[in-house]
C-alpha positions as CSV (number, residue, x, y, z in Angstrom):
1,X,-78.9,71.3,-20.5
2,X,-77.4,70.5,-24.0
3,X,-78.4,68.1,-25.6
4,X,-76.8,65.8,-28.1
5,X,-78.5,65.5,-32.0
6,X,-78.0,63.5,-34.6
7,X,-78.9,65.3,-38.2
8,X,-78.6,63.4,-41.0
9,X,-79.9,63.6,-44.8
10,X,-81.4,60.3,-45.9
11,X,-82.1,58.6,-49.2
12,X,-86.0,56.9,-48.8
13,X,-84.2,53.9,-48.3
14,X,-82.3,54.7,-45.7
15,X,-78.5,55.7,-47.4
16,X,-76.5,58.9,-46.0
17,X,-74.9,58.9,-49.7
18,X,-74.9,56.5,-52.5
19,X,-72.3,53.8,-53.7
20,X,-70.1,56.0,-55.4
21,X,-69.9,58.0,-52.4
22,X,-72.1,61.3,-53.8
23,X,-75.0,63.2,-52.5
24,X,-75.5,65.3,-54.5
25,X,-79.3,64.2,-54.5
26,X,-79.3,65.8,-51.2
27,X,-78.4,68.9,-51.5
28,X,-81.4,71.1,-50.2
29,X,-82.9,74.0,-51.7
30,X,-83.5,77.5,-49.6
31,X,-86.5,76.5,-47.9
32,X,-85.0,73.2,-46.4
33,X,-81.9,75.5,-45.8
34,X,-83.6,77.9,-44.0
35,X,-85.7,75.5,-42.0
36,X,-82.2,73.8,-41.7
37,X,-80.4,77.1,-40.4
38,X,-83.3,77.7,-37.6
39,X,-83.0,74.7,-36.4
40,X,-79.4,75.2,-36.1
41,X,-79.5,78.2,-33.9
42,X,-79.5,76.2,-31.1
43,X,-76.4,74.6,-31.8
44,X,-73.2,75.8,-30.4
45,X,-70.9,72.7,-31.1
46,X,-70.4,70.7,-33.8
47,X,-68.5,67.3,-33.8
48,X,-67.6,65.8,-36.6
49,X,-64.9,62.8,-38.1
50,X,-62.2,63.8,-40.4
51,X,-63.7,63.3,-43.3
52,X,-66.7,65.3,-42.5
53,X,-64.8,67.7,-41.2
54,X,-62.8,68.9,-43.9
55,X,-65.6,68.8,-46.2
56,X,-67.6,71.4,-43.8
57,X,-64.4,73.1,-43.5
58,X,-64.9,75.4,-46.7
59,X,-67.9,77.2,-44.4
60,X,-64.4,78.8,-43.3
61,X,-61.7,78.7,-45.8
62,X,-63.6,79.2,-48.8
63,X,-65.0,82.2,-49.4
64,X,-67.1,81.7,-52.3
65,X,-69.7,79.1,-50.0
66,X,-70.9,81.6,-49.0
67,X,-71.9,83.8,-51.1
68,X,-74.3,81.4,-53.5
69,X,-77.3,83.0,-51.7
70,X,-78.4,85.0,-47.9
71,X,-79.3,81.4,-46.6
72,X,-75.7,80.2,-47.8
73,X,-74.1,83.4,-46.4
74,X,-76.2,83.0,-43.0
75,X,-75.2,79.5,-42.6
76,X,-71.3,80.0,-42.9
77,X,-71.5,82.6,-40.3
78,X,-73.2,79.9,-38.1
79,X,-70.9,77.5,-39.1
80,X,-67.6,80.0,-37.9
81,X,-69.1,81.1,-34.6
82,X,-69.6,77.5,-33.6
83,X,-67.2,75.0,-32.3
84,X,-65.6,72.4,-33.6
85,X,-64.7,69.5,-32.0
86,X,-62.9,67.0,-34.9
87,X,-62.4,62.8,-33.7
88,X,-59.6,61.9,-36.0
89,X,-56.2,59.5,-35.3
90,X,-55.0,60.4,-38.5
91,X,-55.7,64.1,-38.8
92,X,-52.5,66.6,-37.1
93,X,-53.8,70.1,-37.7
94,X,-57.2,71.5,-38.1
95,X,-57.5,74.5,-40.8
96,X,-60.3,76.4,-39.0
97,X,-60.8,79.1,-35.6
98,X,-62.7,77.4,-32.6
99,X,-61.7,73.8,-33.3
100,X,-59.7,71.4,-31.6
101,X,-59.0,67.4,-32.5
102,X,-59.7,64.6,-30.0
103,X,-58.0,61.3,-30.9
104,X,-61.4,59.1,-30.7
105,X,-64.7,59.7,-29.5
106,X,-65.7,58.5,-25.9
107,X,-68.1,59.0,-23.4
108,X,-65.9,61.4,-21.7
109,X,-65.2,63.3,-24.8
110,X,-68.6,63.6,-25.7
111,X,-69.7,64.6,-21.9
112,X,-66.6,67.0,-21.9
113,X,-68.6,68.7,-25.4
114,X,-71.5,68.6,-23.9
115,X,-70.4,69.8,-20.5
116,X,-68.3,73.2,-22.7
117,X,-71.8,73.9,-24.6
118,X,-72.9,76.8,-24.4
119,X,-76.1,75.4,-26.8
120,X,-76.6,72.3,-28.2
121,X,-74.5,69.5,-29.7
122,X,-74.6,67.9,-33.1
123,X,-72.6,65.0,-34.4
124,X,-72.4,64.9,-38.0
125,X,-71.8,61.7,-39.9
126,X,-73.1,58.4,-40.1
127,X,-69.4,56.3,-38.4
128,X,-68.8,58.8,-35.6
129,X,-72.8,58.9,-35.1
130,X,-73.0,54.8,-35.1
131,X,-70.6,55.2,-31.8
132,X,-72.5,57.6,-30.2
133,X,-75.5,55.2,-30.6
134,X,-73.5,52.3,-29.3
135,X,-72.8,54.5,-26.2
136,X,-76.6,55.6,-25.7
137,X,-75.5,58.8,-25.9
138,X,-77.7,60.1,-28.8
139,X,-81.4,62.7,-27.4
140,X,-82.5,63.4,-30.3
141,X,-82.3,62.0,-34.2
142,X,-83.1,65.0,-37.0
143,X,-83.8,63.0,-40.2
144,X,-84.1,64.8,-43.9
145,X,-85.5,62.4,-45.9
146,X,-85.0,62.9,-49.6
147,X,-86.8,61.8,-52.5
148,X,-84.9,59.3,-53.9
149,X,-84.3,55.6,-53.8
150,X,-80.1,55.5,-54.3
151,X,-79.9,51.8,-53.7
152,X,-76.9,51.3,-51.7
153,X,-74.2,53.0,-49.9
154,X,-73.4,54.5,-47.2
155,X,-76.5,53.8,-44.1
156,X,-77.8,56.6,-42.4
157,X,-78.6,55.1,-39.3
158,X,-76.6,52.2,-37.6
159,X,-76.7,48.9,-37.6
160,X,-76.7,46.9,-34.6
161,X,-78.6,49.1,-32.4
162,X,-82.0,49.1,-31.1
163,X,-83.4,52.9,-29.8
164,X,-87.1,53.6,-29.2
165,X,-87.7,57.0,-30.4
166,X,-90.8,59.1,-30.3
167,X,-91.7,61.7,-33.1
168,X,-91.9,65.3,-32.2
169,X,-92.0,67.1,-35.4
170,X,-92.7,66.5,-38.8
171,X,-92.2,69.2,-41.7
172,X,-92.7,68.8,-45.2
173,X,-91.2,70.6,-48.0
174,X,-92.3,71.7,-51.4
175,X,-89.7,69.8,-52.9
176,X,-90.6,66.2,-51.8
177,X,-88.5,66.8,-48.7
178,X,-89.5,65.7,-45.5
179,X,-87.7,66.6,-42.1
180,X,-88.6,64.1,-39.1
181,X,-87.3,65.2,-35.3
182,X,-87.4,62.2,-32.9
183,X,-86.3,61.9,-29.2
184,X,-84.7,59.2,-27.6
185,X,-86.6,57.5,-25.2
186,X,-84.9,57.0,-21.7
187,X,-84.6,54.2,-20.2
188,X,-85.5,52.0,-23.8
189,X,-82.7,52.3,-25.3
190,X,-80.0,49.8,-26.4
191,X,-77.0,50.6,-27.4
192,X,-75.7,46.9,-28.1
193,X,-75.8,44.8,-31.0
194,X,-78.8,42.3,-30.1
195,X,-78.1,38.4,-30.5
């Protein structure tokens, strides 16, 4: 059965970028990419909003990702052979094979993805991650935590939401890189603001 993951790169204190919007801080080097890409094989869906979407996009359209080393190049053929599911009001076309646009994410387009997997699901981005949270719809939360305090920006991980999670891996890297896996923990879970 697929199952739905949230990855996500993290400042230490907890921002998906900074307050000018960057992340360039985490931009991993070949060991976190390869660790990246086998954890990835798994995957045979990606879901992502429009803005994410169309900066993953150059996996596709631009040639040149690819070829900045054999993790780069092993990754944008991952990235193609996947599918694409894009949540966008805004967005008309996609530019990319094997993707389609939904007009906003619900439980039924989510269990429609995951139902079509023929692997595992990701959702990529912190705002179209925060409503799969509020849905309880999240199994497992893949965190890269960088080294670096960024103070401010864009969170990681909702607010608003309670989820129990319990650790199942932990990896560290030699460049102060850690990546965390956690699963969600049925039946603890609480997709709702609390009072």
């Amino acid at each position: 059965m697929s199952r739905l993951i949230y990855s996500v790169a993290s400042s230490l204190d907890g921002y998906n970028t900074d307050a000018g919007g960057g992340f360039d801080w985490a931009f991993p080097d070949e060991p976190v990419v390869a660790s990246l890409i086998d954890d990835a094989e798994s995957v045979s869906t990606f879901l992502y909003g429009r803005r994410m979407y169309e900066t993953m996009a150059g996996w596709e359209t631009d040639p040149s990702w690819a070829e900045g080393s054999p993790e780069s190049a092993n990754f944008a053929e991952l990235w193609k052979r996947a599918d694409k599911v894009v949540f966008s009001r805004t967005l008309t076309a996609v530019t990319t094979t094997r993707t389609r646009l939904e007009p906003e994410l619900t439980r039924e387009a989510i269990a429609r993805a995951l139902d079509e997997a023929e692997g595992d699901v990701t959702i990529e981005g912190p705002t179209l991650a925060a409503e799969a949270f509020r849905l309880r719809l999240i199994d497992v939360v893949e965190l890269l935590i960088c080294p670096v305090i960024v103070g401010g920006g864009m969170r990681a991980l909702p607010d608003g939401v309670h989820v129990d999670l319990t650790l199942t891996r932990e990896k560290r890297f030699d460049n102060g890189m850690v990546q965390l896996s956690y699963k969600t923990t049925p039946g603890r879970s609480a997709g709702t603001a609390r009072a």
